[in-house]
C-alpha positions as CSV (number, residue, x, y, z in Angstrom):
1,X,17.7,2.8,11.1
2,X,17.4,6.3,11.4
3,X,17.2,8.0,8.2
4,X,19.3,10.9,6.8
5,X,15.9,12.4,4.6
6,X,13.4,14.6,5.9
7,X,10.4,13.3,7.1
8,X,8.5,12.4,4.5
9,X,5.1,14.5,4.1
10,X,1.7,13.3,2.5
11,X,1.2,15.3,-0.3
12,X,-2.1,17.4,-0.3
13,X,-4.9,17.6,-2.8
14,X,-6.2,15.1,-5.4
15,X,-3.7,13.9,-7.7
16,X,-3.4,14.6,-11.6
17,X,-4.8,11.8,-12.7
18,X,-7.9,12.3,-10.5
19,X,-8.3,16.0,-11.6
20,X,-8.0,15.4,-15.4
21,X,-11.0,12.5,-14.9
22,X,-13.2,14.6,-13.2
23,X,-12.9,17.3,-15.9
24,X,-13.2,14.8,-18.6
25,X,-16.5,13.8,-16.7
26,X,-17.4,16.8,-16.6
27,X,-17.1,17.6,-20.2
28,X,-18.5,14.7,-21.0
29,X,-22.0,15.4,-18.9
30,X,-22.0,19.2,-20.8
31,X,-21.8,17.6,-23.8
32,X,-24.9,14.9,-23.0
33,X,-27.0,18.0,-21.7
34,X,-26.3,20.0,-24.8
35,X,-27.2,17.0,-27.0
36,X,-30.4,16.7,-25.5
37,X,-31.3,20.3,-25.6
38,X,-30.7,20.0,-29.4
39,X,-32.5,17.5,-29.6
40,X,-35.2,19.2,-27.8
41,X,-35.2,22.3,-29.7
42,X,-35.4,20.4,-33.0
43,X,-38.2,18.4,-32.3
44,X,-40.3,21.2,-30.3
45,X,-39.8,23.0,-33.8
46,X,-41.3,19.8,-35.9
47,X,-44.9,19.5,-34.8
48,X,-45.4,17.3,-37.7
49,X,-42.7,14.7,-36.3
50,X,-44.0,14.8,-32.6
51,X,-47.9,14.4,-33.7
52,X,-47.5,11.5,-35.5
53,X,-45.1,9.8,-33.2
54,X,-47.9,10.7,-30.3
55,X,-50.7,8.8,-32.6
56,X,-48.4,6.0,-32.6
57,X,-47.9,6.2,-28.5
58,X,-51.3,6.4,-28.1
59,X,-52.0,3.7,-30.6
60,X,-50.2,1.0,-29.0
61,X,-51.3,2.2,-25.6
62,X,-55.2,1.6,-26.3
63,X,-54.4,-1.4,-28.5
64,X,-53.0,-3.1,-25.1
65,X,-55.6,-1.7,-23.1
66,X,-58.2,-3.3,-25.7
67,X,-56.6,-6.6,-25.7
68,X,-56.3,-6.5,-21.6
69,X,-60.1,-5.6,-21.4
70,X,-61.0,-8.6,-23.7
71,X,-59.6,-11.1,-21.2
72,X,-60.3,-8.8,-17.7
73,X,-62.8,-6.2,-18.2
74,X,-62.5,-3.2,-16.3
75,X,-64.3,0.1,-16.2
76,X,-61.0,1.9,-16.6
77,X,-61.3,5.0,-19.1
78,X,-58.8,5.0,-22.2
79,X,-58.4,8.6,-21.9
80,X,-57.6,9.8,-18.0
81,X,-56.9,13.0,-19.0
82,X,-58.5,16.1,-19.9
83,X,-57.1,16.4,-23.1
84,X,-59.5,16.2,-26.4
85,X,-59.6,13.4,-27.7
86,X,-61.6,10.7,-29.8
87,X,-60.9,6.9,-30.6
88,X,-62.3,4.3,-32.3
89,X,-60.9,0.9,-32.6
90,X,-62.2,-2.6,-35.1
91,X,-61.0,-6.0,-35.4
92,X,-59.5,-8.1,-38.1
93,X,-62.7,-7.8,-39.6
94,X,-63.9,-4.9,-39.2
95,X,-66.5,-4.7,-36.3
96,X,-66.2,-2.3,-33.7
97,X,-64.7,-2.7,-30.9
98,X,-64.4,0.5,-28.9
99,X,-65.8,3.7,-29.5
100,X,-65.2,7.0,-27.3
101,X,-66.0,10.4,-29.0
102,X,-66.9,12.8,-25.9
103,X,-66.2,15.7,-28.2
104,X,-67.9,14.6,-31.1
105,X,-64.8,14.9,-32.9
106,X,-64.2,14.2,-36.3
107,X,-62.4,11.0,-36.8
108,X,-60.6,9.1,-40.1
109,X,-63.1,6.8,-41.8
110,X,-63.3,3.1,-41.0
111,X,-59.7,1.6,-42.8
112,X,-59.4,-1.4,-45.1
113,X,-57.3,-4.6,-44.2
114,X,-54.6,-3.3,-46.3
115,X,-53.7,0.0,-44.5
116,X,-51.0,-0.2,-41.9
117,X,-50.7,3.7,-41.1
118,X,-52.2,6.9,-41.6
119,X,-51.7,10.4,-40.3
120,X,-53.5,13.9,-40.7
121,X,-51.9,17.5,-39.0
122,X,-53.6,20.7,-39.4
123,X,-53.9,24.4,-37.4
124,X,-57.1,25.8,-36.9
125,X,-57.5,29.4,-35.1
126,X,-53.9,28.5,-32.8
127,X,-55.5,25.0,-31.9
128,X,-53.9,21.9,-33.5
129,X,-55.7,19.1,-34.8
130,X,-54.1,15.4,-34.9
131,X,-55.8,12.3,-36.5
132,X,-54.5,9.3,-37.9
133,X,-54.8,5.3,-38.3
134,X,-52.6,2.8,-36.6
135,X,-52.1,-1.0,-37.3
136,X,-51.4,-2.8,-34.2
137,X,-50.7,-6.8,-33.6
138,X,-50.7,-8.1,-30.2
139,X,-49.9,-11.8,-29.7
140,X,-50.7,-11.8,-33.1
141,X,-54.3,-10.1,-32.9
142,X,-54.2,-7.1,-35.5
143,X,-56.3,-4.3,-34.4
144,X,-57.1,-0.8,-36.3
145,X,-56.8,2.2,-34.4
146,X,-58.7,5.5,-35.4
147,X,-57.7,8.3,-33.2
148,X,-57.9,12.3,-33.4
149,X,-56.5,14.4,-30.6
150,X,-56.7,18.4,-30.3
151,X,-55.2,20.4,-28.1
152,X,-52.8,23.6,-27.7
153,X,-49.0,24.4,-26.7
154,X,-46.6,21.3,-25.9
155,X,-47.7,20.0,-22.9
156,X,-50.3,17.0,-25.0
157,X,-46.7,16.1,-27.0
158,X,-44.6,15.6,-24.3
159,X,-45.0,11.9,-23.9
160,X,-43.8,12.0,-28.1
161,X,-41.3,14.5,-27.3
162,X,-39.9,12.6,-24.2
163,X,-39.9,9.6,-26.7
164,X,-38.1,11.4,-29.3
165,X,-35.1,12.5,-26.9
166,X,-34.7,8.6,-25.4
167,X,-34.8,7.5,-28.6
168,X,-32.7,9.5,-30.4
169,X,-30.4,11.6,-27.8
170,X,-30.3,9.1,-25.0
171,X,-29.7,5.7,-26.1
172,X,-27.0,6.4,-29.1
173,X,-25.1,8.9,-26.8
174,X,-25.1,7.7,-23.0
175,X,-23.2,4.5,-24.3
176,X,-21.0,6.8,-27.0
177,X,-20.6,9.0,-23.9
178,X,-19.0,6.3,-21.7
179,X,-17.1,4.8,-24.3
180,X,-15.5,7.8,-25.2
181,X,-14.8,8.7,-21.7
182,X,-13.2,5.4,-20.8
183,X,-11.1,5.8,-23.9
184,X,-10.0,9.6,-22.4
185,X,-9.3,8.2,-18.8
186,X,-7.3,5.4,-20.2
187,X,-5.0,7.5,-22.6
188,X,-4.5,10.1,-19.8
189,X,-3.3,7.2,-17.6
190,X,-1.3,5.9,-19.9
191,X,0.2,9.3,-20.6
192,X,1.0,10.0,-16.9
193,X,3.2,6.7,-16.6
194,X,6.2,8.3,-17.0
195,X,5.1,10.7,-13.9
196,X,4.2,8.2,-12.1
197,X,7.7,6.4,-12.7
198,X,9.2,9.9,-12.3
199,X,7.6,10.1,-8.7
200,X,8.5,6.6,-7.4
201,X,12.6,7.6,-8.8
202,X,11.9,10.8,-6.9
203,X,11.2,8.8,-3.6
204,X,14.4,6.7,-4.1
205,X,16.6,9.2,-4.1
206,X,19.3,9.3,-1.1
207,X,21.4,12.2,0.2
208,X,24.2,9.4,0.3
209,X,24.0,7.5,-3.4
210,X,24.2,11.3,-4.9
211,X,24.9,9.3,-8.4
212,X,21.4,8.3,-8.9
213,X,19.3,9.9,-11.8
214,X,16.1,9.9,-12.7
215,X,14.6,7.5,-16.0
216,X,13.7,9.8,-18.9
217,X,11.4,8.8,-21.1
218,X,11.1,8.8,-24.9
219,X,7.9,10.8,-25.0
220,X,5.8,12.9,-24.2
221,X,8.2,15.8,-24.8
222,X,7.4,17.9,-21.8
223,X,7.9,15.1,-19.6
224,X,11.2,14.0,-20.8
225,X,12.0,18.0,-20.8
226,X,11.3,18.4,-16.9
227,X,13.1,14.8,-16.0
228,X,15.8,15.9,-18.1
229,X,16.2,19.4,-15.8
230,X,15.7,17.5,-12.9
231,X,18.6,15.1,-13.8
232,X,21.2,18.6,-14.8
233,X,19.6,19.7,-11.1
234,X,21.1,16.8,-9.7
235,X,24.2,16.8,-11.1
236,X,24.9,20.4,-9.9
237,X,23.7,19.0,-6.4
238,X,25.9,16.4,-6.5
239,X,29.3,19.1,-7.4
240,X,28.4,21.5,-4.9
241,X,27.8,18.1,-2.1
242,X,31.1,16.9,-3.4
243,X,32.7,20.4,-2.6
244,X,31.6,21.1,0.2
245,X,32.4,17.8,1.8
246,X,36.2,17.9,0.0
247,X,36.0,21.5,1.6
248,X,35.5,20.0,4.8
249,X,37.9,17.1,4.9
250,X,40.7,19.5,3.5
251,X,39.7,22.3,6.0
252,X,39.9,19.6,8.9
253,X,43.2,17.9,7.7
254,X,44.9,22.0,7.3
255,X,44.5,22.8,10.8
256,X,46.2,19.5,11.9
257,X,49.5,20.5,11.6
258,X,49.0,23.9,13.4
259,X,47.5,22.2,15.8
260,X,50.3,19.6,16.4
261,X,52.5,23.1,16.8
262,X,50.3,24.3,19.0
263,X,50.2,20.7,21.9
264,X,54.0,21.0,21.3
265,X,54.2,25.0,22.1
266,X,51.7,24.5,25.2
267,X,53.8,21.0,26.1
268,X,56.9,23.4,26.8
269,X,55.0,26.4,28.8
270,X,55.3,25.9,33.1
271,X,53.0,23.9,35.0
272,X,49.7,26.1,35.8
273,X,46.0,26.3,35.6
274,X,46.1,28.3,32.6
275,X,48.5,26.1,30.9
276,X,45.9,22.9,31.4
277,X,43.4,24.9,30.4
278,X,44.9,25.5,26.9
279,X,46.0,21.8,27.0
280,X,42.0,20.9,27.2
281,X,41.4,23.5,24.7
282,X,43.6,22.0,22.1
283,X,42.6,18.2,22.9
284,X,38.8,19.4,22.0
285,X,40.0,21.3,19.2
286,X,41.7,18.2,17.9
287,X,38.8,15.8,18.4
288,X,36.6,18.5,16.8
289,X,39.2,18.1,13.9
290,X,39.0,14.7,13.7
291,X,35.3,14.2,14.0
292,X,35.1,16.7,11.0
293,X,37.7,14.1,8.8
294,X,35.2,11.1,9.9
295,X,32.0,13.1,9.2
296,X,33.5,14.1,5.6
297,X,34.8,10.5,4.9
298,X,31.2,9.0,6.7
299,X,29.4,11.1,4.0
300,X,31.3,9.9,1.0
301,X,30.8,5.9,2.2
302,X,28.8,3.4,-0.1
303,X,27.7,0.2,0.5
304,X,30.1,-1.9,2.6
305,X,28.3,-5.4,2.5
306,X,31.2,-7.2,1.1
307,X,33.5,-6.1,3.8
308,X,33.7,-8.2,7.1
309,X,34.7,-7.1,10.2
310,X,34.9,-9.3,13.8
311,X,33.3,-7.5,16.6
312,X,34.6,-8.6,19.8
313,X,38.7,-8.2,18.3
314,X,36.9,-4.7,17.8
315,X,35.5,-4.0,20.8
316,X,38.4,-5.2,23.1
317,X,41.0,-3.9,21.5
318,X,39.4,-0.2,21.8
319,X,38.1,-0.8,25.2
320,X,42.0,-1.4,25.8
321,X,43.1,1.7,24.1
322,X,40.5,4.0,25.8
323,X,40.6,2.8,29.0
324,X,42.9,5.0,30.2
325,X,41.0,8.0,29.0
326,X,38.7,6.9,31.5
327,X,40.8,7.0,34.1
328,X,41.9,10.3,33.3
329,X,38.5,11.2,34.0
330,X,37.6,9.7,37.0
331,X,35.1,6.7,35.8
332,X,35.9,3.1,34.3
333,X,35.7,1.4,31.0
334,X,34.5,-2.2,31.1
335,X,34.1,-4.7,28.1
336,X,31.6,-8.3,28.1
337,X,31.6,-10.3,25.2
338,X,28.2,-12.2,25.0
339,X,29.0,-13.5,21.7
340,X,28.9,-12.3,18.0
341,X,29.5,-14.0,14.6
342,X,31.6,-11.5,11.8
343,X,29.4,-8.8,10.9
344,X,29.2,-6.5,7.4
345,X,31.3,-3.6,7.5
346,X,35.1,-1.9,7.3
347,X,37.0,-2.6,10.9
348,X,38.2,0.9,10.4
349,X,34.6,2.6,10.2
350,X,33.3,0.3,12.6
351,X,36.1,1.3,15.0
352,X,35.4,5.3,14.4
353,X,31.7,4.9,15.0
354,X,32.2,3.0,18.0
355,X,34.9,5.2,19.3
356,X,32.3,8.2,19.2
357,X,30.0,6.3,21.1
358,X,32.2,5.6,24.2
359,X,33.2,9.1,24.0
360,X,30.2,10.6,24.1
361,X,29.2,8.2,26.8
362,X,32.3,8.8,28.9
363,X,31.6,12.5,28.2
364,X,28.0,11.9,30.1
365,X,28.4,9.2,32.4
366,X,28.8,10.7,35.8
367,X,31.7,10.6,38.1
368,X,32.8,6.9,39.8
369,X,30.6,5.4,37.5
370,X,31.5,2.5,34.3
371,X,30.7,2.7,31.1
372,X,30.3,-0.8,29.9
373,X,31.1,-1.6,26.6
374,X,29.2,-4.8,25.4
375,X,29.5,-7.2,22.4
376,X,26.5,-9.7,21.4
377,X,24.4,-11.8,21.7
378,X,23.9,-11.7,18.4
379,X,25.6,-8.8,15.5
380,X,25.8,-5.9,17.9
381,X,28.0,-4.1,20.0
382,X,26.7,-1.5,22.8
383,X,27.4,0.8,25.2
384,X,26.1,1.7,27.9
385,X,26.2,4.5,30.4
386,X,25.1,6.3,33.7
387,X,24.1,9.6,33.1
388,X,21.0,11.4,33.0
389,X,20.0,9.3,29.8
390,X,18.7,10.7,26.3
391,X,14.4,11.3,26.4
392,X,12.4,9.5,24.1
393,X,11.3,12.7,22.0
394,X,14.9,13.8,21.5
395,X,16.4,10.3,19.8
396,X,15.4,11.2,16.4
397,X,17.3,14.9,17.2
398,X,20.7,13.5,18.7
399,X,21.6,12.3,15.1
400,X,21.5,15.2,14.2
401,X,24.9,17.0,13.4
402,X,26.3,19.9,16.1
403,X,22.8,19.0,18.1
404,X,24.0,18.7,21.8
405,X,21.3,18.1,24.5
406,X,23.8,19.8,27.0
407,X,25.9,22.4,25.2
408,X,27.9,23.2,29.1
409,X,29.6,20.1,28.0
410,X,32.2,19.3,25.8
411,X,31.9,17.8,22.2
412,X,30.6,19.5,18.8
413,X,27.6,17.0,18.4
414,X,29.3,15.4,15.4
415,X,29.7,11.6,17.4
416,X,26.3,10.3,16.6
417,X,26.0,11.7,13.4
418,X,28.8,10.1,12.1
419,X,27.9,6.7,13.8
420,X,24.9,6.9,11.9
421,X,26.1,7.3,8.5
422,X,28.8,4.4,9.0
423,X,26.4,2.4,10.0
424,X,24.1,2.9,7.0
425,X,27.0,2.8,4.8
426,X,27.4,-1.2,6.6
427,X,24.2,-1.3,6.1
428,X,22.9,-1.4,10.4
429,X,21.7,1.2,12.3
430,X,22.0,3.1,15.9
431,X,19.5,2.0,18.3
432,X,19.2,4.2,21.4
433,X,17.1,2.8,24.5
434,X,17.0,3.3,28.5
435,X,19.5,1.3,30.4
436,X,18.3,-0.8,33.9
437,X,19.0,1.5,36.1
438,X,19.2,4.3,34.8
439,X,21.5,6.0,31.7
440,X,21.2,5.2,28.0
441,X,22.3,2.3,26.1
442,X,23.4,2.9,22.6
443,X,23.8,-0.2,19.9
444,X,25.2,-0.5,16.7
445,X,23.0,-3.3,15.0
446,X,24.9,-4.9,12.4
447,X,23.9,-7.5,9.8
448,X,25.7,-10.7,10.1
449,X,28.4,-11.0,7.2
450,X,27.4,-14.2,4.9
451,X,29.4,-17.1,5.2
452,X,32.5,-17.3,3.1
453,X,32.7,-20.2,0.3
């Protein structure tokens, strides 16, 4: 069915929700990276901190390298890099069992059983010296670990350093981090609901059920604000609708009676050319009046489902009543009947719709031609003429109203227009398709009325 609304347009751009995530995100990532910088800067400060946590590193590293060279022994050097350094590892009882001092550093004497850990941190002439004693089991195989390092600027404590930040920047906060961010994202949701409700109300909304208001919700405040001016917006659209189409309908049912006087004046006046010509005038004039009361009534329909109307007593009876209108104009009126059950809808609106369609079609048809007026099969009444026919990129634009594809002829463009609103008031619509042979063929496709208990 043709609809009255606008087109309706994809909106642009990310949507709200989207936008908010992506800027809770991206909070959330600053916030990491300034952790982690803290972090940084506190321990780069604490030399104390970072030397003993790289004795420990390095403890446990040559421990497993030990215990790996008892069962595959390799050549591999415990120190691969160039850094200054001295180790010295014994067993549970107190034999040696690696010794590399290239340096001839000074290292921690030999420990007892009973010492678990031990650490030394000292500055000499901008060069700081690390030694210290680490207990380490390996599938339950203790081993004692003497180990001095030296060395200058950060670059020896970065494997501490990097150890500090995992373990006390990266692990507490990355799951903190996502927690905290899946909590934001699902409030935010859960406070755009009543936007999203808001939207999908929006979309509902119909020039013809003017009555229709938006939900407002209990909170948020702003929200129910803006639905709440949106609503008083409506209302006022709905007045100034209602005016204009009570304008209308009492504009169109004023000039009646003048018009009446006017046939009646012109009725009286001698036979001539001029005197048909104001005769014409006035019978356009009248149907341009009338069209006007059906438009303003068409606009002001609502549903018509529980109304039944039959569509071939319809259909004949106008084809009757109009057929000599077309001979007046030179063509013929015809009427089939293929079949119909009752359909949905007012016999009155039904009639005014179709009447516009055999008008329009008489008024296009061309001359010695019939315009065949046809009911069924099935809930739908047609018509169908001979005239140049209506192009495929102009059927959405003939419903629209004072739209004429020829404006040499007769008629105000109101006929299809109104057709349409009846029908979607009976809840149909107006087909328009190529006839065989040439012309149009306009339906009104109704919806079978329900059978009556």
């Amino acid at each position: 069915m043709p609809d009255s609304r606008p087109p309706e347009i994809a909106p642009r751009g990310a949507r709200l929700f989207y936008q908010i995530a992506l800027r809770l995100l991206a909070v959330t990532a600053i916030f990491m990276v300034l952790e982690i910088l803290i972090v940084v800067a506190m321990y780069v400060h604490d030399e104390d901190t970072l030397g003993e946590d790289l004795i420990s590193l390095e403890s446990q590293r040559i421990a497993e390298l030990v215990h790996e060279r008892r069962t595959n022994p390799a050549s591999t050097p415990v120190f691969a890099d160039a850094a200054a350094r001295a180790v010295s590892v014994f067993d549970e009882r107190g034999a040696l069992v690696l010794s590399e001092n290239p340096g001839h550093m000074p290292l921690p004497e030999a420990p007892h059983a009973d010492l678990h850990a031990l650490t030394a941190h000292e500055q000499r002439e901008g060069q700081y010296f690390i030694s210290g004693i680490r207990r380490i089991e390996i599938d339950g195989d203790p081993l004692w670990v003497v180990l001095a390092i030296s060395g200058r600027g950060l670059q020896p404590l970065l494997p501490a350093l990097y150890k500090e930040v995992v373990d006390h920047a990266l692990l507490p906060l990355i799951p903190l981090s996502l927690l905290l961010l899946v909590f934001n994202v699902a409030m935010v949701r859960r406070m755009l609901t009543p936007l999203e409700r808001a939207m999908r109300d929006v979309e509902a909304l119909d020039p013809n059920s003017m009555d229709r208001r938006l939900q407002v919700p209990e909170s948020p405040v702003e929200v129910r604000s803006l639905l709440s001016a949106v609503n008083r917006a409506l209302g006022r659209l709905e007045r100034t609708m209602s005016t204009l189409r009570q304008f209308t309908a009492d504009a169109a049912h004023e000039l009646r009676t003048p018009l009446a006087v006017m046939t009646l004046t012109i009725d009286r006046l001698p036979a001539s050319a001029e005197t048909r010509k104001l005769r014409e005038d006035v019978a356009a004039m009248s149907r341009l009046i009338a069209q006007m009361l059906d438009l303003a009534r068409a606009d002001a329909l609502q549903d018509m489902g529980e109304s039944q109307a039959d569509p071939h007593l319809l259909a004949s009876n106008l084809a009757a009543e109009m057929a000599p209108l077309a001979f007046s104009r030179g063509k013929r009126l015809s009427y089939v009947n293929h079949g119909s059950p009752p359909v949905q809808g007012q016999s009155e609106l039904l009639e005014r719709a179709l009447r516009n369609l055999i008008e329009n079609a008489l008024t296009h048809t061309a001359p010695d031609t019939e315009v065949e007026l046809s009911v069924g099969p099935g809930p739908r009444i047609s018509v169908r003429d001979h005239g140049p026919g209506i192009p495929a990129q102009l059927r959405d634009q003939v419903f629209d109203r004072f739209w004429r594809v020829d404006r040499r002829l007769s008629g105000a463009g109101l006929g299809l227009a109104i057709a349409r609103n009846i029908m979607a008031a009976c809840g149909g619509e107006v087909r328009i398709s190529d006839a065989d042979g040439g012309g149009a063929m306009v339906s009104l496709e109704l919806l079978a009325a329900p059978p009556q208990s």
